[in-house]
N, C-alpha and C positions, 0 to 999 in steps of 0.2 A: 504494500500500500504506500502512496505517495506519504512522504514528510510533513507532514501539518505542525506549522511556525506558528502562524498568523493566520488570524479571518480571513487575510488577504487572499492565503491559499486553498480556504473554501470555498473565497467568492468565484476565483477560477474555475473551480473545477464545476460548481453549480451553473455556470456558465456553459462551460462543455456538455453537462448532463441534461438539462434543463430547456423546453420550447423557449423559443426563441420571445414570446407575448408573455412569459410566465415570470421569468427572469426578467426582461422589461419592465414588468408587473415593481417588480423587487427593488430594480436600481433605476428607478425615477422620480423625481419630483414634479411641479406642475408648471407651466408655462416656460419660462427662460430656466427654470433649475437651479435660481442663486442660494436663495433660503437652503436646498437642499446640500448646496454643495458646500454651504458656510455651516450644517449645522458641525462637518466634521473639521474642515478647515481652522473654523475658531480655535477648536479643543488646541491645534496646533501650537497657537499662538501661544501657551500659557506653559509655561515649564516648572517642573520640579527643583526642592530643594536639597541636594545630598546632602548625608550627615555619616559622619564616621565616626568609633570608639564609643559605638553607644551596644548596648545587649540587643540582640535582631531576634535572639532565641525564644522558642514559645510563641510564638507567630499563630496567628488565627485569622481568617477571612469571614468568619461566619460575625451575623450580624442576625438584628430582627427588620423586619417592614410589617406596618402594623397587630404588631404582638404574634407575629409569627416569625420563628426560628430558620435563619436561610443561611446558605451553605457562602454566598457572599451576597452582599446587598444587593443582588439585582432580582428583577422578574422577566416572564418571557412575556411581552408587550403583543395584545391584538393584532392578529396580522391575517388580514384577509385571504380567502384560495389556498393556505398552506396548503391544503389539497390536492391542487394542481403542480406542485411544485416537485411533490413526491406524492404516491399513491398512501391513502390513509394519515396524511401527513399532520395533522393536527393532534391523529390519537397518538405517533410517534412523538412528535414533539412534546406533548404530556406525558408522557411515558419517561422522555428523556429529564425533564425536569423534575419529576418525583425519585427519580434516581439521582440525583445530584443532588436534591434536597432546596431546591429553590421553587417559584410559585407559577404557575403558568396560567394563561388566559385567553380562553377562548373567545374570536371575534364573532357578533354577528352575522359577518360575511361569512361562515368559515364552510370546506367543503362537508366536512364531518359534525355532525348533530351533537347538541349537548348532550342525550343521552347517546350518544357512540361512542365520546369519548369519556360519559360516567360508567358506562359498563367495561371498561378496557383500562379503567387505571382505580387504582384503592386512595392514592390521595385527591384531597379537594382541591378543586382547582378556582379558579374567580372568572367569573363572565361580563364580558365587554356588550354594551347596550350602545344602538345606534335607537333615537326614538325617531319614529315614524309617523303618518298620519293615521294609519290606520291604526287609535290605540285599543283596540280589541285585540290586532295582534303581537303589539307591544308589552301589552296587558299578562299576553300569555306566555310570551319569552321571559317576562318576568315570572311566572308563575314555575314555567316549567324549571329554568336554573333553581329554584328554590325546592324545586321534588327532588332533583338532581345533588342537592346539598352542595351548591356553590358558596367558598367561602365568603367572596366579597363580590359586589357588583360594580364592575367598572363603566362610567359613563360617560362615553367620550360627547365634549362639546362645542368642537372644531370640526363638525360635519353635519352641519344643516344643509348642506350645497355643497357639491361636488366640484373638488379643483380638477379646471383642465388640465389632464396628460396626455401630451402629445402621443405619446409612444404606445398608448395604449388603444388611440383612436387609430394609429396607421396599421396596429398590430391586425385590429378589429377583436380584442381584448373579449374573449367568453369563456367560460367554463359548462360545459366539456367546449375541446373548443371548435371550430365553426372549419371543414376541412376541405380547402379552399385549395386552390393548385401553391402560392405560399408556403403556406400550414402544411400540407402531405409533405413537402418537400424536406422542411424542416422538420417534421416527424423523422422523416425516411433515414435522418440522423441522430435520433435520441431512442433509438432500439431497447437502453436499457428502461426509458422512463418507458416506452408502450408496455413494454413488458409490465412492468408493475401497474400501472394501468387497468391492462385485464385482467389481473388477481384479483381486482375490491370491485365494489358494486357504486361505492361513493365518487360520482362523479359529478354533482351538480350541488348546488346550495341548500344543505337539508333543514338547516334550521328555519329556512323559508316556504322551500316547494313541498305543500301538502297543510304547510299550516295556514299560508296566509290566504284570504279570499281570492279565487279565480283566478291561483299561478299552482301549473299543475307540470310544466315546462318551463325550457328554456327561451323560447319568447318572452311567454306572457313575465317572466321572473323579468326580464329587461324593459320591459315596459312599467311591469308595479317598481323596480326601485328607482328605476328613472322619474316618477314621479310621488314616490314616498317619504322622501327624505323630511322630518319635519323642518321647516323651515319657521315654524312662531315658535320654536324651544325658547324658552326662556326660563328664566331663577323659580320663578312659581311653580311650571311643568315640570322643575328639578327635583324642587322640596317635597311634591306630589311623589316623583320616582323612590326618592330617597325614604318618606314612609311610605310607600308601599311595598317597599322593600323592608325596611325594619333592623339590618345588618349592617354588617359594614360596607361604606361605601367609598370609593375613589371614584375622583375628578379628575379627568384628562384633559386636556387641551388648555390650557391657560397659559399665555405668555405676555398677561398685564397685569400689575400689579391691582388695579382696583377689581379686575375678573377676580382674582386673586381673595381678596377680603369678602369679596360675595360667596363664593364658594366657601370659606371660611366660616363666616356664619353661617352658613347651611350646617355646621358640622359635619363638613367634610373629615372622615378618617385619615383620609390623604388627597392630596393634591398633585397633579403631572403637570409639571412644565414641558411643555412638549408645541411643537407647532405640524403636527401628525408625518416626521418626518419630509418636510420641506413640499408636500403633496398637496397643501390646503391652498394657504396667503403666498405666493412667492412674492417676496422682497421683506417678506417679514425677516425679525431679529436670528439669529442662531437660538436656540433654548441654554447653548450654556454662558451668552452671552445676557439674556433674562433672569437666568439663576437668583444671582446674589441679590436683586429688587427687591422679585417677588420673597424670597427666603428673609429679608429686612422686613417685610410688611406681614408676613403671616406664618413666619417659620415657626413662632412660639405660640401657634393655636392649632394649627394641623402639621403631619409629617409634608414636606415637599419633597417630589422625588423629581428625573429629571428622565428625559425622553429625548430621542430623536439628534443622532450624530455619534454616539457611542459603536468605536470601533475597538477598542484595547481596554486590555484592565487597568494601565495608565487614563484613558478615561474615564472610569468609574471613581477612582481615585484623586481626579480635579473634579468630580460634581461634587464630591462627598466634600472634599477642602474649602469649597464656594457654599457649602449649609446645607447640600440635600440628604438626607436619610435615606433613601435608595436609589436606584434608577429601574428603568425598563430597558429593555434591548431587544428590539426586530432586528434587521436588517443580520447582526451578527448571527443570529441562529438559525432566518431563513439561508441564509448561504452553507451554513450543517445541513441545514434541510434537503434542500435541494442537492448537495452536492452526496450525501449517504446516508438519510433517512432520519434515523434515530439514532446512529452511532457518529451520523456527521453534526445533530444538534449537542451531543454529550462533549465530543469533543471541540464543537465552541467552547462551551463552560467552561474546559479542562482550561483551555487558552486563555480565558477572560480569568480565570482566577489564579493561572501560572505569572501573568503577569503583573496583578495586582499584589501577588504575594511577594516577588521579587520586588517590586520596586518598593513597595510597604519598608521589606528589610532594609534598601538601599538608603530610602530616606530616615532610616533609624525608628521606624514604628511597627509595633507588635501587633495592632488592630485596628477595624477599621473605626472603631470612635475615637482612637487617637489624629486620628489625622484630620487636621483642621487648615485654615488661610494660614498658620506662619509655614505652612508647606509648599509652598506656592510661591512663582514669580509671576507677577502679571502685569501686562504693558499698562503705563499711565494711563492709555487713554483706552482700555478697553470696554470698559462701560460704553464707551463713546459719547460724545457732546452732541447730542439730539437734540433738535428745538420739536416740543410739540405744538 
């Protein structure tokens, strides 16, 4: 088996393995693609502090995110079609994460059903909520994660409206997908993914086709989300989710600080800075360049965690320096995913916490709540000088 360094060398080989719309899917953001490309470039900017002749020994990575025990402070972040990316790819992915001991989170979008992936793993996993119009069947997604004993309800609030992607309109972006003389071709090249493929039966959006009214296919499902998405969401519709729900709840999408303090008084369990992986607003901020704001304005009423640009355990390691208490990670374990199932998402982890652990030592800290802002060099002006 090839050498596995770096994500980097997942996101290759998920590249080779991987339809060509599917992986598109994965490595894009919306419009020009600035947001996206700044959410990892930022991280760059910001460098560590060495420290030597200090004890490195007894080293731990393991942390909590809202009163549960994780193996290093991340979670595996909503991520739409795992499905397509590898066959049964969402129960894999939770699979991988209960082995590792950190929390996974099943999207809305996802190709496998929350009960697929409750019957196929023993630990509880947290489910990601997009609200809709139709809330009858909003109603019931919530009903059902809660048969399914979902720990926490994730509600993202950066998708009232669909950012354009390019990549995904020229792909013609479907699940299962649409096989067009393009598409065969590029098939004709990914023999291993057909293959897995036709082992499962999960090939279309099950948390939707069958439950929602009058999508029984893969049309009519492009027609109801194209026109479902709720667009009046608002604090009210939240407060509404959040008792209806009754558990714990995380908020995603926030990258202003007054979004920030409303979710807060919601009693929010946790908060995501996150700007849904540069896919939403392009030209919006980087999320770890938002960080330390929103972390000043509501760090000390909910946990803040941070989303969206985390490529290395060196990143986990400046969100956590800038005030977040944990983060989320897509983009890193779709590329496990894609690139070898359930053993290429374990071996993300392996790498996100190899890294974090070495440098941990490097900069002379044993865990991760010791590491704070005197860890860090960051440019004068990275906040940057905004006029609003």
């Amino acid at each position: 088996m090839t050498v596995i360094t770096c994500i980097d060398d997942l996101k290759r080989i998920h590249k080779r393995r991987a339809p060509k719309m599917f992986y598109d899917y994965c490595e894009s953001g919306s419009w020009t693609e600035q947001t996206f490309r700044e959410n990892t470039s930022d991280f760059d900017k910001i460098r560590l502090r060495q420290r030597v002749a200090v004890d490195m020994s007894g080293r731990s990575t393991e942390s909590t995110m809202i009163g549960r025990k994780v193996a290093l402070p991340t979670a595996l972040a909503p991520v739409g079609i795992c499905g397509m990316q590898h066959a049964d790819g969402e129960i894999l992915a939770a699979k991988a994460a209960e082995k590792f001991g950190v929390p996974f989170t099943l999207s809305t979008m996802s190709i496998c059903s929350i009960e697929d992936v409750a019957e196929n793993t023993s630990a509880p996993f947290w489910f990601q909520l997009y609200t809709q119009k139709d809330t009858d069947f909003t109603d019931n997604l919530v009903r059902r994660a809660k048969e399914a004993n979902c720990e926490a309800l994730v509600i993202t609030l950066d998708l009232q409206i669909l950012g354009q992607r390019h990549k995904d309109l020229k792909n013609g972006l479907t699940a299962p997908p649409k096989l067009s003389v393009p598409v065969m071709l590029d098939l004709a090249t990914k023999w291993r993914w057909g293959l897995q493929m036709l082992q499962t039966q999960r090939r279309e959006f099950r948390n939707i086709v069958g439950h929602a009214k009058g999508v029984e296919n893969t049309r009519s499902l492009h027609d109801w989300t194209s026109a479902n998405f709720d667009q009046t969401l608002d604090w009210d519709k939240v407060k509404r989710l959040m008792d209806q729900w009754g558990g714990k709840v995380i908020l995603k999408g926030i990258l202003d600080g007054d979004d920030a303090e409303e979710a807060a008084k919601l009693g929010a369990d946790a908060i995501v800075v996150s700007n849904h992986g540069g896919r939403q607003l392009d030209g919006a901020l980087s999320s770890i360049r938002m960080l330390p704001e929103i972390v000043e304005r509501v760090g000390s009423k909910t946990e803040v965690w941070l989303d969206s640009g985390i490529r290395s355990g060196q990143d986990i390691l400046k969100a956590l320096a800038l005030g977040a208490k944990g983060t989320m990670i897509g983009r890193s374990y779709v590329y496990g995913l894609g690139a070898m199932g359930q053993a290429g998402v374990e071996k993300a982890l392996e790498v996100l916490q190899k890294e974090m652990d070495i440098s941990m030592a490097l900069c002379g800290k044993q865990n991760p709540s010791q590491f704070g802002r005197d860890m860090l060099l960051v440019p004068e002006d990275f906040g940057g000088r905004w006029q609003a």
